[in-house]
N, CA, C and O atoms as CSV, one atom per row, in Angstrom:
chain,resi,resn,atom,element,x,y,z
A,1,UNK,N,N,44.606,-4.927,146.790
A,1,UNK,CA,C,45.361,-3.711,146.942
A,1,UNK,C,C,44.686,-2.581,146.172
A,1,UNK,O,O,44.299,-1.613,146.827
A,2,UNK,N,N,44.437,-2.605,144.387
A,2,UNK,CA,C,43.927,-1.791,144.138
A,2,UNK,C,C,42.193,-1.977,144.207
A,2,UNK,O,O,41.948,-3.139,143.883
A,3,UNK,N,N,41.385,-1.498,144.406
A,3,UNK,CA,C,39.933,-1.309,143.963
A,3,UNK,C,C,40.072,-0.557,142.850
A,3,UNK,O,O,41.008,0.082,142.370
A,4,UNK,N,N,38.377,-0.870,142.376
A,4,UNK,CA,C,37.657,-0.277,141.368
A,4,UNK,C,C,37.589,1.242,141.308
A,4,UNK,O,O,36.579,1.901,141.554
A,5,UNK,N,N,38.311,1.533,141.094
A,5,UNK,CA,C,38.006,3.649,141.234
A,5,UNK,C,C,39.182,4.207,141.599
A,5,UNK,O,O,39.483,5.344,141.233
A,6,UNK,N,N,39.927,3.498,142.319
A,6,UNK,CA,C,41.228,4.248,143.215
A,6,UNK,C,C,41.828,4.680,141.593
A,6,UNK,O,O,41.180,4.223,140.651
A,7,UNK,N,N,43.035,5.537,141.283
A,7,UNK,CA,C,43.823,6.067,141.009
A,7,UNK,C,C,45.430,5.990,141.327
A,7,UNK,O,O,46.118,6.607,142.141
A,8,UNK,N,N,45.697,5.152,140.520
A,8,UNK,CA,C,47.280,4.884,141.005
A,8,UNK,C,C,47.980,6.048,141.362
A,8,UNK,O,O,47.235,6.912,140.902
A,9,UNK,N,N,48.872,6.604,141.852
A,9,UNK,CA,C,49.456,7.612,141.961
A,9,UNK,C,C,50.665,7.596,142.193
A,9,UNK,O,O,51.151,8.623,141.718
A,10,UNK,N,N,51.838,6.635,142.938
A,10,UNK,CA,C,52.999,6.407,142.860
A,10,UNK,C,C,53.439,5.305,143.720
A,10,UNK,O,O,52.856,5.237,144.802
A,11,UNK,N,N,54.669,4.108,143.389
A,11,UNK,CA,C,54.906,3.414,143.750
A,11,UNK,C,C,56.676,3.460,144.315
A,11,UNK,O,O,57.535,3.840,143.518
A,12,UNK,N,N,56.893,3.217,145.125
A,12,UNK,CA,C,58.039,3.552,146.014
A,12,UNK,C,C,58.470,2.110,146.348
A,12,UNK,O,O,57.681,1.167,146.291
A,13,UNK,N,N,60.108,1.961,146.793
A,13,UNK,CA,C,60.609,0.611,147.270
A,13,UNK,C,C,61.583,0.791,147.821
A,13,UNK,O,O,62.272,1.732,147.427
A,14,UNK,N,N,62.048,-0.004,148.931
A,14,UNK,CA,C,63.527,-0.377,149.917
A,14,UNK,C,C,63.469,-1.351,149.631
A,14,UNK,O,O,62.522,-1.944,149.115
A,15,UNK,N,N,64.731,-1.809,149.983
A,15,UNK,CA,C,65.177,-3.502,149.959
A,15,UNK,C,C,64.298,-4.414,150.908
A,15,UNK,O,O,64.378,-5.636,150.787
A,16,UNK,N,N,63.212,-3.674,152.131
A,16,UNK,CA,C,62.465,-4.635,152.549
A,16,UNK,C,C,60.880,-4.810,152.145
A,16,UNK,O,O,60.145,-5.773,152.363
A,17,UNK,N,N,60.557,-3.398,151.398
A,17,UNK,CA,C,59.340,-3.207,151.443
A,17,UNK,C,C,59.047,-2.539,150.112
A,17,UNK,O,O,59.982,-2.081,149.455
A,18,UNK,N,N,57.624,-2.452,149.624
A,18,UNK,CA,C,56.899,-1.882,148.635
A,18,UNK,C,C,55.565,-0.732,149.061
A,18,UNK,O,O,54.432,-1.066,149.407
A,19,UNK,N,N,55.895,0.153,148.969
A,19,UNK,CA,C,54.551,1.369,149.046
A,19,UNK,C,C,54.143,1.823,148.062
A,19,UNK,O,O,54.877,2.115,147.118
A,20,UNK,N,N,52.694,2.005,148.067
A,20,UNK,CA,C,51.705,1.655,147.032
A,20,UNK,C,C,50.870,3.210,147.517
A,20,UNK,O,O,50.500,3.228,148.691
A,21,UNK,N,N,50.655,4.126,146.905
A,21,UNK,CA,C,50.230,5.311,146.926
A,21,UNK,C,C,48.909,5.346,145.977
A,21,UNK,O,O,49.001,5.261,144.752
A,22,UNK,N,N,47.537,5.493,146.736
A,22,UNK,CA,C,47.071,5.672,145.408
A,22,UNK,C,C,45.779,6.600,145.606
A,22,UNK,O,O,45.962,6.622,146.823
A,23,UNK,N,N,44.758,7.298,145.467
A,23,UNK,CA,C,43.910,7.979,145.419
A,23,UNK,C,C,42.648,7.267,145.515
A,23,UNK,O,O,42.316,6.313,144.810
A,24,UNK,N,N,41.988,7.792,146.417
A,24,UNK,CA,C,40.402,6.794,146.776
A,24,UNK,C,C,39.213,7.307,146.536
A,24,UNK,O,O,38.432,7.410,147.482
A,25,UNK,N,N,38.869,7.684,145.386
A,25,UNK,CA,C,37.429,8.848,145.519
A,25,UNK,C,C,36.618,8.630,146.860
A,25,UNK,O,O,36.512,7.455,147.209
A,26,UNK,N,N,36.171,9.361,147.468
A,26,UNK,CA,C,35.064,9.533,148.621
A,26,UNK,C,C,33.566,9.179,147.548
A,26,UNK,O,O,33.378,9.033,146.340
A,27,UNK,N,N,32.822,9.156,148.639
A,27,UNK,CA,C,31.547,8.839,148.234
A,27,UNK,C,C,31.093,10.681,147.528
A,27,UNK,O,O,30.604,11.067,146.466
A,28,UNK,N,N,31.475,11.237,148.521
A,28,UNK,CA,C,30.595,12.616,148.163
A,28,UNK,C,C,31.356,13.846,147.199
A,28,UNK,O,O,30.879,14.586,146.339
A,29,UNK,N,N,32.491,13.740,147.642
A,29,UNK,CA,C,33.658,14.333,147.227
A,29,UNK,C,C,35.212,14.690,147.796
A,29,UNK,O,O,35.667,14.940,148.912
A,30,UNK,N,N,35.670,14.604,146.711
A,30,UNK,CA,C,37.005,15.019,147.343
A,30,UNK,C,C,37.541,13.556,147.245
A,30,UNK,O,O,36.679,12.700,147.046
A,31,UNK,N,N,39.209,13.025,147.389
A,31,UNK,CA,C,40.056,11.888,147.222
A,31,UNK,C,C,40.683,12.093,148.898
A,31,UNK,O,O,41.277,12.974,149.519
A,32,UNK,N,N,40.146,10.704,149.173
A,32,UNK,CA,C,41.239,9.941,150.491
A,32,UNK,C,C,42.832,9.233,149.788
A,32,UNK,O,O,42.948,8.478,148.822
A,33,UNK,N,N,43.693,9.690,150.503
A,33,UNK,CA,C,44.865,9.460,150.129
A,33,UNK,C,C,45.168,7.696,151.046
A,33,UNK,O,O,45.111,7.416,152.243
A,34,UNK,N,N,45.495,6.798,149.772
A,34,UNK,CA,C,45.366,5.414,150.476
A,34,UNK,C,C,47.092,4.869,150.298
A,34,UNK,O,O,47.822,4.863,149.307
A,35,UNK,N,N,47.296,4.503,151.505
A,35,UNK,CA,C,48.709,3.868,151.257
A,35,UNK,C,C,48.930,2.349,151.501
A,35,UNK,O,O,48.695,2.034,152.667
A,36,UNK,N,N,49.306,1.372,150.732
A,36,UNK,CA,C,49.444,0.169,150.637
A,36,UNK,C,C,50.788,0.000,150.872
A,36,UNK,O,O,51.673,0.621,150.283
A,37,UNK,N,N,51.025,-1.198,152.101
A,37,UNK,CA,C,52.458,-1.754,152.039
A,37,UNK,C,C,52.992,-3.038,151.845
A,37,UNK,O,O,52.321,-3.768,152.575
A,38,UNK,N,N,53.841,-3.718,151.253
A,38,UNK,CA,C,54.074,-5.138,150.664
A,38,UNK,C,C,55.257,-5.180,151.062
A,38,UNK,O,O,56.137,-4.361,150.795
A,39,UNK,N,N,55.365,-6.299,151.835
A,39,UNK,CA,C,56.868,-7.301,151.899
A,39,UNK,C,C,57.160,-7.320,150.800
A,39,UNK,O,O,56.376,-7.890,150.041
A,40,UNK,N,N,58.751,-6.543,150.073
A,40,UNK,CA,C,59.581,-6.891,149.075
A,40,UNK,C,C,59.428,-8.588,148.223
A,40,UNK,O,O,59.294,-9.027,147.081
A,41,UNK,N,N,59.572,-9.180,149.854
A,41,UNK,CA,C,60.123,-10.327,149.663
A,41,UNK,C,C,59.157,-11.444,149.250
A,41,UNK,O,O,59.345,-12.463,148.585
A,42,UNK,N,N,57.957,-10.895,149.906
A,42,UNK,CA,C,56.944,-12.290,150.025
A,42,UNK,C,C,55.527,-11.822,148.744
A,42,UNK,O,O,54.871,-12.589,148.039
A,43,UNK,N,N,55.448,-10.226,148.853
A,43,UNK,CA,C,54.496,-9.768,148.340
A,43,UNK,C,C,53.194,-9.820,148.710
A,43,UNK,O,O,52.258,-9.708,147.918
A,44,UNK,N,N,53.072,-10.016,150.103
A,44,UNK,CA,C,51.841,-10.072,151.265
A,44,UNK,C,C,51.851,-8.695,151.571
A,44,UNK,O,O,52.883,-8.051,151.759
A,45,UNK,N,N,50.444,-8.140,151.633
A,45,UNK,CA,C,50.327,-6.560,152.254
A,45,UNK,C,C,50.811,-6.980,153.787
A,45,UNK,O,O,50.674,-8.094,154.293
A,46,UNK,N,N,51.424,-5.786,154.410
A,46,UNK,CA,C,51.977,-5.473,155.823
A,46,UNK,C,C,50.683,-5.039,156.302
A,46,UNK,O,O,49.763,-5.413,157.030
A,47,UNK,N,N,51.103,-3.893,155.414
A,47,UNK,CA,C,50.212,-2.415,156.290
A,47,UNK,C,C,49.296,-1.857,155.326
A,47,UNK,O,O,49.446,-2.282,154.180
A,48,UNK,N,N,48.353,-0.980,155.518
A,48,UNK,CA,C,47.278,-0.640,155.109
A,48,UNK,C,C,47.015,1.043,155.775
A,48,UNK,O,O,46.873,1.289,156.972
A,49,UNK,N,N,47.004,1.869,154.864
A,49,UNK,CA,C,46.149,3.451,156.169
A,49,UNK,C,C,46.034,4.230,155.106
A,49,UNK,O,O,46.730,4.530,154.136
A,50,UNK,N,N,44.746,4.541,155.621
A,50,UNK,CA,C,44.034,5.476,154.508
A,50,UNK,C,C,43.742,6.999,154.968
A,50,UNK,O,O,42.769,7.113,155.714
A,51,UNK,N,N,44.359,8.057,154.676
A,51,UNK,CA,C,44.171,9.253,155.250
A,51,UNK,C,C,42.645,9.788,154.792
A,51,UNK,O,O,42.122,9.601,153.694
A,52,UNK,N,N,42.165,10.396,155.765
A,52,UNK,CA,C,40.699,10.852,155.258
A,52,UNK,C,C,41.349,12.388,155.187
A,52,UNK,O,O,41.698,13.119,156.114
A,53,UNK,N,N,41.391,12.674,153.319
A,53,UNK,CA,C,41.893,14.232,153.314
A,53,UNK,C,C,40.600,14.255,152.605
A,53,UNK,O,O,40.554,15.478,152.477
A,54,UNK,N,N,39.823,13.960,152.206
A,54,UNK,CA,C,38.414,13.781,151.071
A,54,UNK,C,C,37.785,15.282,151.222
A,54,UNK,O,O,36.902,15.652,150.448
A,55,UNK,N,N,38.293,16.137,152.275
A,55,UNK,CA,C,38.048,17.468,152.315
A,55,UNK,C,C,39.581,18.523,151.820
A,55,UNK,O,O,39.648,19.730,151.591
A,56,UNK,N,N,40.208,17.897,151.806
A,56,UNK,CA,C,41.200,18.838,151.151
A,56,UNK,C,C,41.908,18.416,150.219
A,56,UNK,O,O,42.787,19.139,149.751
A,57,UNK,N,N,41.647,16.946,149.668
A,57,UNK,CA,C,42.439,16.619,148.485
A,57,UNK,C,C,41.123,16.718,147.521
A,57,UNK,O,O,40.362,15.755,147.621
A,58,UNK,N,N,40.743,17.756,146.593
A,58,UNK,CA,C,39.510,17.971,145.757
A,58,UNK,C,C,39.863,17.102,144.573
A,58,UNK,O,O,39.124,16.317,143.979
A,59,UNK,N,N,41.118,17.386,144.344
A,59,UNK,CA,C,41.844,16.610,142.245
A,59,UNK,C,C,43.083,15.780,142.582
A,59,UNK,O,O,43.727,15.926,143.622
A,60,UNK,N,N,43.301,15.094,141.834
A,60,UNK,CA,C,44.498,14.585,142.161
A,60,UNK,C,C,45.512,15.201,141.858
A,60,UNK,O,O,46.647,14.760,142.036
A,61,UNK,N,N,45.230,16.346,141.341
A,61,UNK,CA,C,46.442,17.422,141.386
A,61,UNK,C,C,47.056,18.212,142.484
A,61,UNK,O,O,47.955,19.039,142.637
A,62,UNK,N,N,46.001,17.467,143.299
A,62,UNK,CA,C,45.841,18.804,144.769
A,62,UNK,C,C,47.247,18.248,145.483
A,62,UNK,O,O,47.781,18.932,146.357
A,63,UNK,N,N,47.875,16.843,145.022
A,63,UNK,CA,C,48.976,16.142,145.841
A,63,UNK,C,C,49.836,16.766,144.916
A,63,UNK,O,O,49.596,16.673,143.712
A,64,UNK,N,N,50.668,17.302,145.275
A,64,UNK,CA,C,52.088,18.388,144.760
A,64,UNK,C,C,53.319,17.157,144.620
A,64,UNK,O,O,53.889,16.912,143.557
A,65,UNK,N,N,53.537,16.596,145.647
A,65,UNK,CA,C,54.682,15.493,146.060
A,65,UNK,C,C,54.578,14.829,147.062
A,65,UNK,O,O,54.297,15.212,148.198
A,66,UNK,N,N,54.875,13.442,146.560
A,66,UNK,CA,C,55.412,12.165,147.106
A,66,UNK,C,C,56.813,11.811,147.057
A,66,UNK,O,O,57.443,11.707,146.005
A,67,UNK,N,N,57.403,11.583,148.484
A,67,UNK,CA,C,58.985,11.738,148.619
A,67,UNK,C,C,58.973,10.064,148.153
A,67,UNK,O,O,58.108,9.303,148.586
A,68,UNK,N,N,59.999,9.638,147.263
A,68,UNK,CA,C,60.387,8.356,147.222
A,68,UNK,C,C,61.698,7.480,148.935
A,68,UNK,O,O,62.131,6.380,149.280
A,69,UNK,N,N,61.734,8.625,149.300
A,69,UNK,CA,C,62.999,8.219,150.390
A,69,UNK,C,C,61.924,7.509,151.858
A,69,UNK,O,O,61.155,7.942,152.716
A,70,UNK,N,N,62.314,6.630,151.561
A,70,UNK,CA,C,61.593,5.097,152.201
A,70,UNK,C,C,61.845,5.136,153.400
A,70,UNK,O,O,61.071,4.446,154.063
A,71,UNK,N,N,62.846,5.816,154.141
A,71,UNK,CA,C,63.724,5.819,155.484
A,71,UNK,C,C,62.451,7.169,156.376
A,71,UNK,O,O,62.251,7.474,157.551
A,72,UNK,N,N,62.024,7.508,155.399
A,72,UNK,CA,C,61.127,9.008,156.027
A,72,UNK,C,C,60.427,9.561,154.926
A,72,UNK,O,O,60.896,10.408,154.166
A,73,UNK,N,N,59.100,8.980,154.845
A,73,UNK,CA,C,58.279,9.393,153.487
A,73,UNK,C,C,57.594,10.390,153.545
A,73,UNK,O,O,56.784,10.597,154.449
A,74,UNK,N,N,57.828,11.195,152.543
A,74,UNK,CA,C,56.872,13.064,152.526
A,74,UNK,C,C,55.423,12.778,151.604
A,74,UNK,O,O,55.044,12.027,150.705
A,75,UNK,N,N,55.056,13.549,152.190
A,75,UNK,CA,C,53.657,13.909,151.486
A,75,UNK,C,C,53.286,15.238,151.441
A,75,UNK,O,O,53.241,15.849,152.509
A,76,UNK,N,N,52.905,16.018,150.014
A,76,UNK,CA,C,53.135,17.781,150.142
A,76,UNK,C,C,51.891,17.971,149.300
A,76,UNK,O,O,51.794,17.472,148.179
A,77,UNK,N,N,50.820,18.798,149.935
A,77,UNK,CA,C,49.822,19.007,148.970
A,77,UNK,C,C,49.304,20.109,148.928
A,77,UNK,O,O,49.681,20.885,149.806
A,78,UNK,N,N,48.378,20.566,148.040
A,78,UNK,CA,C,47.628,22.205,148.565
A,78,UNK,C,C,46.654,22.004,148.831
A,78,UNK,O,O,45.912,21.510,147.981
A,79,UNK,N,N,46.239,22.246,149.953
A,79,UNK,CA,C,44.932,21.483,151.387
A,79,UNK,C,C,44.466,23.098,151.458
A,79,UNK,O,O,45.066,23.907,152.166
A,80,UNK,N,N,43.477,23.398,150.742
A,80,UNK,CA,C,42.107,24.922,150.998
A,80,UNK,C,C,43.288,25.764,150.494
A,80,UNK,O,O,43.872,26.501,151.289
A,81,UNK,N,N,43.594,25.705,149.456
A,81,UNK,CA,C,44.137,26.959,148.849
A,81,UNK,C,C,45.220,27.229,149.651
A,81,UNK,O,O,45.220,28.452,149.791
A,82,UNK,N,N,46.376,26.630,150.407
A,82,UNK,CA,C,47.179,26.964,150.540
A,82,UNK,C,C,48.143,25.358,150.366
A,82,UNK,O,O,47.805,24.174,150.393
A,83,UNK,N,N,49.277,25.974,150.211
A,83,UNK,CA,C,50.270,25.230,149.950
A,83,UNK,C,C,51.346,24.165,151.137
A,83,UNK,O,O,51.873,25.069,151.786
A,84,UNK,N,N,51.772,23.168,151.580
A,84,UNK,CA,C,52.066,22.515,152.964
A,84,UNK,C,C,53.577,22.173,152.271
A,84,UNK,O,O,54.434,21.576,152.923
């Protein structure tokens, strides 16, 4: 789940599942936003998806907010100097 380099960034839960948020340095620059998912129950990854923002996430500051509400998860960042 985690590699060598990623950046934890926030961990979220429902009664069926575990999401795993964490920051992926790119090779060249900039952070891919990586999301990990775990059966509550069993603790086997589900799901796996890695957003290629490595052009608009520069710091890990650039991610503003991560919604904890599991039913419909947000993601809010400032992508080229503006705000989403």
């Amino acid at each position: 789940m985690m590699f060598s380099g990623d950046l934890p960034f926030q961990v979220s839960t429902s009664p069926a599942e575990i999401f795993y948020v964490s920051l992926q340095p790119s090779l060249l620059k900039g952070y891919k936003i990586k999301v990990t998912v775990l059966d509550a129950r069993t603790g086997q990854q589900t799901k796996h998806q890695i957003l290629s923002s490595e052009n608009d996430i520069s710091t890990p500051e650039s991610v503003l907010f991560v919604g904890s509400n599991t039913a419909s998860p947000l993601l809010f960042g400032q992508i080229r100097g503006r705000k989403l």
